[in-house]
VOPA-197691 format. One record per residue: x, y, z of N, C-alpha, C in turn. Coordinates in steps of 0.2 Angstrom, whole numbers, padded with zeros to 4 digits, always signed. Last residue first. Layout:
<atoms>
XYZXYZXYZ ...
</atoms>
This chain:
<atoms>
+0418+0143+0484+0410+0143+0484+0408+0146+0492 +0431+0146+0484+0428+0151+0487+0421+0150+0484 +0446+0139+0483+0442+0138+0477+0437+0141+0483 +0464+0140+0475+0459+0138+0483+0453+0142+0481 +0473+0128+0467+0469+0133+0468+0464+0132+0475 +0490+0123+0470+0482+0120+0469+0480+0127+0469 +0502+0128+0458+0499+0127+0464+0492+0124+0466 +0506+0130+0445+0510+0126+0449+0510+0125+0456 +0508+0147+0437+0504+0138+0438+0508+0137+0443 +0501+0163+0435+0508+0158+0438+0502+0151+0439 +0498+0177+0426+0496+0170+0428+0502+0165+0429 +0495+0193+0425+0502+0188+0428+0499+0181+0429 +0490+0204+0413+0486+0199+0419+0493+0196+0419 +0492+0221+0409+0494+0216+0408+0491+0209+0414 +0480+0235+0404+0487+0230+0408+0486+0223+0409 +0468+0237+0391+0476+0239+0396+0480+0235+0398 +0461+0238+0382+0460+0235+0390+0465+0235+0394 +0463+0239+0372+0462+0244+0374+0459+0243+0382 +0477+0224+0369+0471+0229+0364+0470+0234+0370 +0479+0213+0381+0480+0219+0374+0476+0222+0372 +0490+0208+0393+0481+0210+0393+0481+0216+0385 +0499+0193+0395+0498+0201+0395+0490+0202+0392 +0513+0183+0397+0507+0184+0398+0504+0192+0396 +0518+0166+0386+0517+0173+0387+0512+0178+0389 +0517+0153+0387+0522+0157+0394+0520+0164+0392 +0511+0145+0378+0511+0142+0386+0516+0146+0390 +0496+0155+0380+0499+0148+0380+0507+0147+0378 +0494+0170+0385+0495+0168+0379+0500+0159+0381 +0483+0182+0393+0489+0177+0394+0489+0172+0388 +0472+0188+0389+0475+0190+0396+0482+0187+0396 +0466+0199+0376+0468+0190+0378+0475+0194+0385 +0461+0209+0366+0458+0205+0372+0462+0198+0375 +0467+0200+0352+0463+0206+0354+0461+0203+0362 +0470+0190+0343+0474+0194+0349+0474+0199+0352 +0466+0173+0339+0466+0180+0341+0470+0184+0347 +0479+0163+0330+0474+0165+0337+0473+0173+0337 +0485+0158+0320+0475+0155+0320+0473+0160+0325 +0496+0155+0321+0493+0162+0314+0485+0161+0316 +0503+0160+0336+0499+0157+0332+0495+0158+0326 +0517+0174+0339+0510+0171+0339+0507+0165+0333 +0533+0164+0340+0528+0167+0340+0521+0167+0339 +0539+0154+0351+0538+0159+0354+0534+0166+0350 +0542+0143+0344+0547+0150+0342+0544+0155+0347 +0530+0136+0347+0536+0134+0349+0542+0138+0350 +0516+0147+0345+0520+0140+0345+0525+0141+0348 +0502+0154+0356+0509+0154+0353+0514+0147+0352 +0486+0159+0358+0492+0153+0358+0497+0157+0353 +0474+0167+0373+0476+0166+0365+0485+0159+0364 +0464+0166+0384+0469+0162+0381+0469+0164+0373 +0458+0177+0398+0456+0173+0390+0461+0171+0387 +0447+0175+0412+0455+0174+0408+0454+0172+0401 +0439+0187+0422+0441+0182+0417+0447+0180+0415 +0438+0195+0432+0442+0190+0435+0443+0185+0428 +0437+0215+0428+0435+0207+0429+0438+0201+0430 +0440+0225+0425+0436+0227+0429+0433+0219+0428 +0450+0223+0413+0455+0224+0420+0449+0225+0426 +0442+0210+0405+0446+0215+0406+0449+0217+0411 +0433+0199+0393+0439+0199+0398+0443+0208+0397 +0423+0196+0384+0423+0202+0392+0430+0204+0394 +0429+0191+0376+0429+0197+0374+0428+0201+0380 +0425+0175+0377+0433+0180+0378+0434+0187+0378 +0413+0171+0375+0416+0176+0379+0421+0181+0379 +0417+0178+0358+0413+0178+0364+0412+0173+0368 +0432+0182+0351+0425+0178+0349+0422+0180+0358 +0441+0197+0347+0438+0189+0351+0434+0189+0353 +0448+0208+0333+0441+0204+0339+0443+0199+0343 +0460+0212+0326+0455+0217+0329+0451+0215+0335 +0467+0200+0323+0470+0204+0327+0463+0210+0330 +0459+0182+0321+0457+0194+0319+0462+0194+0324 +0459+0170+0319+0468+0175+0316+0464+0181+0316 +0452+0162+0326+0449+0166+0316+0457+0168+0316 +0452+0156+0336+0455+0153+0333+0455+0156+0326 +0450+0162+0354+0447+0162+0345+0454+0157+0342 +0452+0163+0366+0453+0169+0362+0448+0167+0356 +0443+0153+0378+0447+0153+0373+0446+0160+0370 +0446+0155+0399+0442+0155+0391+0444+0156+0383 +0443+0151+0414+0448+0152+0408+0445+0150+0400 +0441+0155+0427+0438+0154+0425+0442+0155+0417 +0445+0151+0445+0448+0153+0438+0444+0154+0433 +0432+0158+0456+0437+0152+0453+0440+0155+0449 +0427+0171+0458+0427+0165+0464+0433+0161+0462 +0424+0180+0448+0427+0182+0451+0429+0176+0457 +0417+0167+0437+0426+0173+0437+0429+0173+0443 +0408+0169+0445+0409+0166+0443+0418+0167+0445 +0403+0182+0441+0402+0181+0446+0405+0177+0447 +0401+0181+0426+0409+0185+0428+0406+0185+0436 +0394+0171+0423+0401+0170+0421+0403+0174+0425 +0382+0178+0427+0383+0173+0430+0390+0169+0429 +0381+0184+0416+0380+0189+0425+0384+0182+0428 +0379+0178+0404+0384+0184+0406+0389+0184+0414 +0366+0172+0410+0375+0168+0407+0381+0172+0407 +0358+0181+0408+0360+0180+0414+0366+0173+0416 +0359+0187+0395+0361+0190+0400+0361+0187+0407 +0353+0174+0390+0360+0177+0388+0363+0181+0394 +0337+0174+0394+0345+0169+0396+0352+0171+0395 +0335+0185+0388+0337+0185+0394+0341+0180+0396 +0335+0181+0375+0342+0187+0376+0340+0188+0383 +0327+0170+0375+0333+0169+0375+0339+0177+0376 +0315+0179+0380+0316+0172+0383+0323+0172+0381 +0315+0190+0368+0317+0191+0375+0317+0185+0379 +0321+0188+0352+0318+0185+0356+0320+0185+0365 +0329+0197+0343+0321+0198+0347+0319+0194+0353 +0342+0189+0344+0342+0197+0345+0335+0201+0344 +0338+0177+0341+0340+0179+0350+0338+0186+0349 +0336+0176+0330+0331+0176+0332+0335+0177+0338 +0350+0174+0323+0347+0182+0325+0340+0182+0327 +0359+0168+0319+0354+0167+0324+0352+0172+0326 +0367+0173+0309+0363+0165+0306+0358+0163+0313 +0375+0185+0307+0366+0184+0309+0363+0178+0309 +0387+0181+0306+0385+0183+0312+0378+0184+0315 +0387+0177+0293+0387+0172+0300+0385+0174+0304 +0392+0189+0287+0386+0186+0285+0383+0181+0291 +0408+0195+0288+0406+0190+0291+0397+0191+0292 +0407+0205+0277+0412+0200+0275+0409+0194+0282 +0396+0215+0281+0394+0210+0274+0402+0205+0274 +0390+0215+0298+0397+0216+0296+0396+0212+0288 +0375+0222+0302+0380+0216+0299+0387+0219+0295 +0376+0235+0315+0375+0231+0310+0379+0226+0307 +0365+0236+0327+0370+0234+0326+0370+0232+0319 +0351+0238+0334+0352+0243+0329+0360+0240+0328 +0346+0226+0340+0345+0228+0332+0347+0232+0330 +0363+0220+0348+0358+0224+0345+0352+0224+0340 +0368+0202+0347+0367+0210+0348+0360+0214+0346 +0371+0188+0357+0368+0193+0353+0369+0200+0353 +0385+0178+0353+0383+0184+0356+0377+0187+0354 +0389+0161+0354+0385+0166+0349+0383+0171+0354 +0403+0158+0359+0398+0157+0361+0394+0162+0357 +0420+0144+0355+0416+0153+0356+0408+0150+0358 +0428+0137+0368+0426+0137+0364+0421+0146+0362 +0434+0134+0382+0437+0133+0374+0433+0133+0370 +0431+0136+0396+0428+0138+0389+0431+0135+0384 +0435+0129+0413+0437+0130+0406+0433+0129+0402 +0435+0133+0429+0432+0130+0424+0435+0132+0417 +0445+0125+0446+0445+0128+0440+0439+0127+0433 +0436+0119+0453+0443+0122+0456+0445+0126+0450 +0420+0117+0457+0424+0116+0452+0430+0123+0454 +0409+0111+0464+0416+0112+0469+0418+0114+0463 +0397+0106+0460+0403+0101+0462+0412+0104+0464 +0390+0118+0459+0389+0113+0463+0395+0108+0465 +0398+0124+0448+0397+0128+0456+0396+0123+0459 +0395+0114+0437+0401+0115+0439+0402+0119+0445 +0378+0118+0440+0383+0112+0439+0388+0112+0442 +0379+0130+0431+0378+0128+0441+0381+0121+0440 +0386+0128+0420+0391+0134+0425+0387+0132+0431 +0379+0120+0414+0383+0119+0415+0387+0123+0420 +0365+0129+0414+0364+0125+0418+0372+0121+0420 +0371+0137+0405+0368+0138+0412+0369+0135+0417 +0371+0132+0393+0375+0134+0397+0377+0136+0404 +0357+0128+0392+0361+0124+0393+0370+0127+0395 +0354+0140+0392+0350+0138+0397+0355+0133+0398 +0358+0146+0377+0360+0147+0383+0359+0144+0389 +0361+0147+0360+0354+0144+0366+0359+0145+0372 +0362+0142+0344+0362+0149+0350+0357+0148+0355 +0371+0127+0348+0368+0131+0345+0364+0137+0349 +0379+0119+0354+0384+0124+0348+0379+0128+0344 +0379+0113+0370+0377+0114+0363+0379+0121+0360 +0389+0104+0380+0386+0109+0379+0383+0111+0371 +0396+0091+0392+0393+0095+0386+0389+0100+0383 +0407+0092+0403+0402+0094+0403+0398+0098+0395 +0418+0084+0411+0416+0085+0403+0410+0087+0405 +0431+0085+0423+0424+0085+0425+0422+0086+0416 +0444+0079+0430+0442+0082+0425+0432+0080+0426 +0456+0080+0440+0450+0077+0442+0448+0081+0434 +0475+0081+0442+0467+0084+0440+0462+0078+0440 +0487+0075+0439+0484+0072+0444+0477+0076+0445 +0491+0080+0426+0491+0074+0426+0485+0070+0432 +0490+0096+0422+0492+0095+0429+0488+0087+0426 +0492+0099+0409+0496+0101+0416+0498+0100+0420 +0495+0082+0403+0492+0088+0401+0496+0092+0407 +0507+0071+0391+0506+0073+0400+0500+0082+0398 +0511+0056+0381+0508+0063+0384+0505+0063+0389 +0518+0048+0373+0520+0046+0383+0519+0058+0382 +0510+0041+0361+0516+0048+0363+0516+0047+0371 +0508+0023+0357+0505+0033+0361+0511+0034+0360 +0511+0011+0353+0514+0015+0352+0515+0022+0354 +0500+0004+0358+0504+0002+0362+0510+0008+0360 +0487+0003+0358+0489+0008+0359+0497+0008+0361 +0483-0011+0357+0480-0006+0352+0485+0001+0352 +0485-0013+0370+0486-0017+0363+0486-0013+0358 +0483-0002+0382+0480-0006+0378+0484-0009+0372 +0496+0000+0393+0493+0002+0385+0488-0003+0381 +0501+0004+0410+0497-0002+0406+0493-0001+0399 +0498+0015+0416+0506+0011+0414+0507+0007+0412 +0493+0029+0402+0494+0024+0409+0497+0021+0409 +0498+0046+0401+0499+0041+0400+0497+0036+0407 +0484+0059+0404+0493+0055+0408+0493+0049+0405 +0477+0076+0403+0478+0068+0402+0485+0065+0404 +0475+0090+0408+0474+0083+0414+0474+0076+0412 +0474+0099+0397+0473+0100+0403+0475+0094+0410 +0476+0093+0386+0481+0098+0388+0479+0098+0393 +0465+0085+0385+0470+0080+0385+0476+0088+0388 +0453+0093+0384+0455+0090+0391+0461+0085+0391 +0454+0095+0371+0457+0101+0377+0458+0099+0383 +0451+0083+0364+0458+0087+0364+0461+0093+0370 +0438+0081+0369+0444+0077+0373+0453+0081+0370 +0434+0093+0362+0434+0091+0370+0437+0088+0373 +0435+0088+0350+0437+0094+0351+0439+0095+0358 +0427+0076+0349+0434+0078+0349+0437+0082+0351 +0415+0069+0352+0418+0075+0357+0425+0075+0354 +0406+0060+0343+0412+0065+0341+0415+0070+0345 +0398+0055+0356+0396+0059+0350+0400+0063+0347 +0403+0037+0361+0404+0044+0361+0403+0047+0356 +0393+0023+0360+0398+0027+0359+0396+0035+0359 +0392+0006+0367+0394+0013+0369+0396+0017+0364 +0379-0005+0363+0384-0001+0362+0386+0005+0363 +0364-0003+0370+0367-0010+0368+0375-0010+0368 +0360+0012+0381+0361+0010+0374+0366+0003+0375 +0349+0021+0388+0352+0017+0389+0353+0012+0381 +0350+0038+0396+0350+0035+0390+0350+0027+0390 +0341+0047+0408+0347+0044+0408+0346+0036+0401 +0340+0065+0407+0337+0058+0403+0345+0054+0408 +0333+0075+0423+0337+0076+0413+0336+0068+0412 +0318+0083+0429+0324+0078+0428+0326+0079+0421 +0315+0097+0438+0313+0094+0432+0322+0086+0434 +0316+0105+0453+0309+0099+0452+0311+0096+0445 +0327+0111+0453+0325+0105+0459+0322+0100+0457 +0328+0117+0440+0333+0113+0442+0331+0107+0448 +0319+0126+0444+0316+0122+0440+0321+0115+0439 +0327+0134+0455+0318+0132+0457+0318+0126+0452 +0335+0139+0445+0337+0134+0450+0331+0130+0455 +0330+0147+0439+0333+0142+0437+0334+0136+0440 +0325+0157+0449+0320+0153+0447+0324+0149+0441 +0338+0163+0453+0334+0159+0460+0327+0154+0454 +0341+0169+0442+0346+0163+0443+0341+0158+0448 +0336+0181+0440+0332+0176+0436+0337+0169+0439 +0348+0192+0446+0341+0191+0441+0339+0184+0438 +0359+0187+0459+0359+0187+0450+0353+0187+0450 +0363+0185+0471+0358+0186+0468+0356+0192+0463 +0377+0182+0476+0376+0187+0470+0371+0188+0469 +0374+0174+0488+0380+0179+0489+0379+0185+0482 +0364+0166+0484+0363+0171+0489+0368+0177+0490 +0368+0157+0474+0363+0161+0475+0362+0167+0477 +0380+0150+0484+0381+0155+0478+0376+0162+0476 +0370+0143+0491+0378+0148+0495+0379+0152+0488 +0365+0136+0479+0363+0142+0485+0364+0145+0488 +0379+0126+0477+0374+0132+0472+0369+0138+0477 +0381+0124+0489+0386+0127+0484+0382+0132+0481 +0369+0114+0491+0373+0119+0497+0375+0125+0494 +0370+0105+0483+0365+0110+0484+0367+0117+0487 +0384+0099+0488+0381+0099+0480+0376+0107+0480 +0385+0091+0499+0387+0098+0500+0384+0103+0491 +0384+0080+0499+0379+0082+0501+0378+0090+0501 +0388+0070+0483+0391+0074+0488+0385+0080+0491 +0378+0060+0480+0386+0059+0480+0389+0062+0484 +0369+0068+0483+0368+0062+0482+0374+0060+0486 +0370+0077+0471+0370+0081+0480+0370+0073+0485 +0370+0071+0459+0377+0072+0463+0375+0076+0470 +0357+0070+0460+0360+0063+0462+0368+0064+0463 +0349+0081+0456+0348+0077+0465+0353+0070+0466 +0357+0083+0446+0358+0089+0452+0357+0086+0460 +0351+0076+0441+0358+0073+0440+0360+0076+0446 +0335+0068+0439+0337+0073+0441+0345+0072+0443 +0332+0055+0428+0333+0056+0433+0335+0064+0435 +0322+0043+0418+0322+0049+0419+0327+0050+0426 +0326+0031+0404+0323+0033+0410+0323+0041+0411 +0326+0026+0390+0326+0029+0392+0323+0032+0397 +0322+0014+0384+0330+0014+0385+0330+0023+0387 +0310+0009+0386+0310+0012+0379+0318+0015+0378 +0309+0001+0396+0310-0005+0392+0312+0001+0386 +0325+0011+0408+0315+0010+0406+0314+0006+0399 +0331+0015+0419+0335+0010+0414+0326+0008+0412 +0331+0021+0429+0338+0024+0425+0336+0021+0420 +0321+0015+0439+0317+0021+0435+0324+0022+0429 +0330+0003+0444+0323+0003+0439+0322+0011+0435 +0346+0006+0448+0339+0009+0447+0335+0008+0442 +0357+0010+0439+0359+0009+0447+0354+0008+0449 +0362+0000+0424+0356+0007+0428+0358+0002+0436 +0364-0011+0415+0369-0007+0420+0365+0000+0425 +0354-0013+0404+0355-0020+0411+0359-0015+0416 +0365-0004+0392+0359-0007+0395+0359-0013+0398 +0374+0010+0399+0374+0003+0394+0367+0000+0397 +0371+0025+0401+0369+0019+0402+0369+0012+0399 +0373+0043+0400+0372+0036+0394+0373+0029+0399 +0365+0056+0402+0371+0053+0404+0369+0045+0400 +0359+0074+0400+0360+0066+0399+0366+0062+0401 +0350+0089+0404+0356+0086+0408+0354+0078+0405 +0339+0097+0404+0342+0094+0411+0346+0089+0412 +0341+0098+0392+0343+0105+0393+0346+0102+0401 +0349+0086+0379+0342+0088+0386+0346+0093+0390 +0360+0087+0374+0354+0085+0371+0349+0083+0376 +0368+0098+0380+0369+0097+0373+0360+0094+0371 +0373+0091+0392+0366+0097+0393+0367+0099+0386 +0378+0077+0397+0376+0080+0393+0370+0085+0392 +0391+0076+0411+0383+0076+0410+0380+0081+0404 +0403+0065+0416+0401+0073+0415+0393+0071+0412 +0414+0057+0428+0408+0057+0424+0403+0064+0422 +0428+0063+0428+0423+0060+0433+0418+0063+0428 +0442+0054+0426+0439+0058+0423+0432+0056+0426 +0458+0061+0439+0455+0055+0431+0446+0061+0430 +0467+0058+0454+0463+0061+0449+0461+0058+0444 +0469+0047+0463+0474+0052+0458+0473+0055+0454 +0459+0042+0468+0462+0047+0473+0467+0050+0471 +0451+0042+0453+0450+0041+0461+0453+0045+0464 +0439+0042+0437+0440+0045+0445+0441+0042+0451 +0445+0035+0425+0441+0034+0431+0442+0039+0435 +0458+0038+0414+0454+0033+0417+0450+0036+0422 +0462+0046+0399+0459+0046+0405+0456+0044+0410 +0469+0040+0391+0475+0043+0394+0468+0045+0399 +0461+0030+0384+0465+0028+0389+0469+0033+0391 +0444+0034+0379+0451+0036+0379+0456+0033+0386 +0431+0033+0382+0435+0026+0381+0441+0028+0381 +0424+0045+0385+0426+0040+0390+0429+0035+0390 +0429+0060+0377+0427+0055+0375+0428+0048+0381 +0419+0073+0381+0425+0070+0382+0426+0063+0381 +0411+0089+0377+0411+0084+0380+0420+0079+0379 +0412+0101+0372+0404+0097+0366+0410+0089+0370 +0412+0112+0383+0413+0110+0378+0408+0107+0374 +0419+0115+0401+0414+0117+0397+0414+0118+0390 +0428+0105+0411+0428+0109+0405+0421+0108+0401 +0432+0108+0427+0426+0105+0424+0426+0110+0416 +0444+0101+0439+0444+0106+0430+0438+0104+0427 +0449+0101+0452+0441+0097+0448+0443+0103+0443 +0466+0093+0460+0459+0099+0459+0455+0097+0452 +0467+0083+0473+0468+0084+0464+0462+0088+0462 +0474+0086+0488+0468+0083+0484+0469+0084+0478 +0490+0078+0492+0487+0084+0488+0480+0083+0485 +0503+0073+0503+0496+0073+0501+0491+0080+0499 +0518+0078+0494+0513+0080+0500+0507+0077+0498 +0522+0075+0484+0525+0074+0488+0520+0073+0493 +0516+0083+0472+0514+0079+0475+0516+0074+0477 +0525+0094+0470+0520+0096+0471+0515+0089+0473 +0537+0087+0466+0536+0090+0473+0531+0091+0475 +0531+0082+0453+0538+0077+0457+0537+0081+0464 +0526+0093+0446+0522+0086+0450+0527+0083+0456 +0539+0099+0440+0533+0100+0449+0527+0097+0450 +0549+0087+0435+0543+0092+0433+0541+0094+0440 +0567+0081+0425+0561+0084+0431+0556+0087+0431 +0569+0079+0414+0572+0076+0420+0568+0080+0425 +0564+0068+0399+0560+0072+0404+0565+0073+0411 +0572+0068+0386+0571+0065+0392+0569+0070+0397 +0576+0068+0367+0573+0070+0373+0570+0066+0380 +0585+0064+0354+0580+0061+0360+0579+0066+0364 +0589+0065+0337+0585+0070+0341+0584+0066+0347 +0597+0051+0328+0591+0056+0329+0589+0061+0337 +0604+0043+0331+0605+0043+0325+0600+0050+0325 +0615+0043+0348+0609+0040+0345+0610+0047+0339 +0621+0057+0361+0619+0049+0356+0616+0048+0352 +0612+0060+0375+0617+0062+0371+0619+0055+0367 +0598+0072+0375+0602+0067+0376+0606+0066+0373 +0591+0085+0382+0591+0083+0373+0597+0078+0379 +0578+0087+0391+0585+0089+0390+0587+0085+0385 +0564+0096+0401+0566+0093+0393+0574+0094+0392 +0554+0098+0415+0564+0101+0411+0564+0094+0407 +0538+0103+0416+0544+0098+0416+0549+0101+0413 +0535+0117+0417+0531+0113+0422+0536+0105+0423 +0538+0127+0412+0542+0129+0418+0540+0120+0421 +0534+0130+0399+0529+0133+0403+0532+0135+0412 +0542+0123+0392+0543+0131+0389+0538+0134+0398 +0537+0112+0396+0544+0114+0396+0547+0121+0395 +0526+0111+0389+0526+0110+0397+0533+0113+0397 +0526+0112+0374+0523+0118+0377+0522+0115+0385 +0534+0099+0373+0538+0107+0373+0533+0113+0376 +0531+0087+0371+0528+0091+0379+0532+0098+0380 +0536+0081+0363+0529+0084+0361+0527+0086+0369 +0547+0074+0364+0548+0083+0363+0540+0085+0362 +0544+0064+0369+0545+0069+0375+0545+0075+0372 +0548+0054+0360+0544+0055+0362+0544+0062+0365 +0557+0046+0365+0560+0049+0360+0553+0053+0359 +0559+0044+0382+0556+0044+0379+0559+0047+0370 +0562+0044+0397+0567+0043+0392+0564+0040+0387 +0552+0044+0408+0557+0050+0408+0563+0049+0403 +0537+0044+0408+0542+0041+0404+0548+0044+0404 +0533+0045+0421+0532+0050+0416+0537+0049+0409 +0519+0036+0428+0526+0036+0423+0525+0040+0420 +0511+0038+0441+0510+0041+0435+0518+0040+0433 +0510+0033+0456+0504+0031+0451+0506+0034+0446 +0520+0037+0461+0521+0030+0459+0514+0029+0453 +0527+0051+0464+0520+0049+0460+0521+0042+0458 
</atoms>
């Protein structure tokens, strides 16, 4: 892998313990020196691409990823980070435009805000785009997905155009996409000159950010999960919870009060049908690619947050809970329903039975 230094003598390198516990690099204490070193002596990158390997597409479903960040550069034929699309502050979808930089008059309008369809312009990019989503269509005809997709054709999302670039606090985002597919590069900005010499799993990954909103609404995540169908996505990742509706006849839990803070879903039949068809359309989903999603982070051993909670033995979910470095569990993660626990233990708990075996270290082969 000449395009990626793995710093292989680092003082640094113990912060890739959760790779080395996982099987993916060999961490070996060195010998010498006033303090602790670590050296990276081997990893299955080193083999795994050897052979020409296309770089699989992790389209993370979140609040986005920050585009300045230097552990992610650009999309090419080593992987990086390929341009994601805000469905947080237009349902159809934003993308930001420094201003005078628009590929096209209509992207770039004097009120700094044009119009474009993102669906028509990555099918654009890739002809296969449409295809995907309709090949999908048709295989599950899902309730209500054909007329999502009807509206997806005709409506546009916004293309922004601003003086100064900045990213909307995607922190939490670019945190989970730096686990998954960030790589030091071999050239450090000034500014960065000190970084930790961090690796996510897989360095050579294609990363897709697809922003989403954290308020009880679903269309936009909807509209993320075809999305990521359309562009092939080899893997998709949740980290994050998602407001469940329930029942009316369900009661408030009086220690968690929150649970109702949007309980207009739980009448309102527009949004609790979106819900249900977010549902339908996860575990369709699931069942094709990976589909991997966060436990929680509250510490209930009783619950996990939503999705994570489908996940069971009559579906392809995966729900992630964590473990630190001693191998015990995380005081933050839930432990209810979780398939496989970061970064080596694997099992299916609570009343859902047996156990899920999750092995890395191969491309996925991917079934739009």
């Amino acid at each position: 892998m000449p395009d990626i230094d793995l710093n292989r003598d680092s003082e640094y390198a113990h912060y890739l313990w959760h790779l080395h516990d996982a099987g993916v690099i060999t961490l070996e204490l060195a010998e010498g020196g006033d303090l602790p070193r670590y050296e990276v002596s081997g990893s299955v990158w080193d083999d795994l691409y050897d052979d020409a390997v296309d770089p699989s597409l992790v389209a993370m479903i979140d609040n986005g990823c920050s585009s300045q960040h230097p552990y992610f550069p650009p999309a090419g034929d080593a992987g990086g980070m390929v341009e994601g699309i805000d469905f947080a502050t237009h349902d159809f979808g934003a993308i930001i435009r420094p201003l005078g930089a628009a590929e096209n008059p209509q992207d770039c309008t004097t009120d700094r805000e044009g119009r474009r369809n993102h669906f028509d312009a990555a099918n654009t990019a890739d002809p296969q785009f449409w295809q995907r989503i309709n090949d999908f269509d048709q295989a599950t005809d899902i309730p209500g997905v054909s007329d999502i997709i009807d509206a997806l054709e005709k409506s546009a999302g916004v293309v922004r155009s601003v003086t100064t670039y900045a990213d909307d606090l995607p922190t939490h985002g670019t945190l989970l996409a730096g686990v998954v597919g960030a790589r030091i590069p071999a050239e450090m900005p000034r500014e960065c000159a000190e970084a930790i010499a961090y690796f996510g799993a897989d360095p050579r990954c294609r990363l897709l950010p697809l922003n989403t909103s954290f308020r009880p609404e679903f269309i936009g995540l909807i509209h993320a999960l075809l999305y990521a169908v359309g562009m092939g996505a080899d893997v998709i990742c949740i980290p994050r919870a998602i407001y469940m509706p329930t029942d009316e006849t369900d009661e408030v839990d009086p220690h968690r009060p929150m649970d109702r803070r949007a309980s207009r879903i739980d009448t309102d039949p527009v949004l609790k049908q979106q819900a249900a068809i977010f549902e339908a359309l996860l575990l369709e989903i699931a069942a094709r690619v990976p589909v991997i999603i966060a436990a929680g982070n509250n510490g209930f051993k009783s619950e996990t947050v939503y999705p994570a909670s489908l996940a069971g033995p009559d579906n392809a979910l995966i729900s992630v809970g964590a473990i630190n470095g001693k191998r015990k569990f995380s005081s933050y993660t839930n432990t209810r329903n979780v398939t496989v626990y970061a970064p080596v233990m694997t099992r299916r708990s609570g009343p859902a039975g047996n156990c899920a075996l999750i092995q890395g270290g191969a491309p996925c082969t991917t079934m739009w």
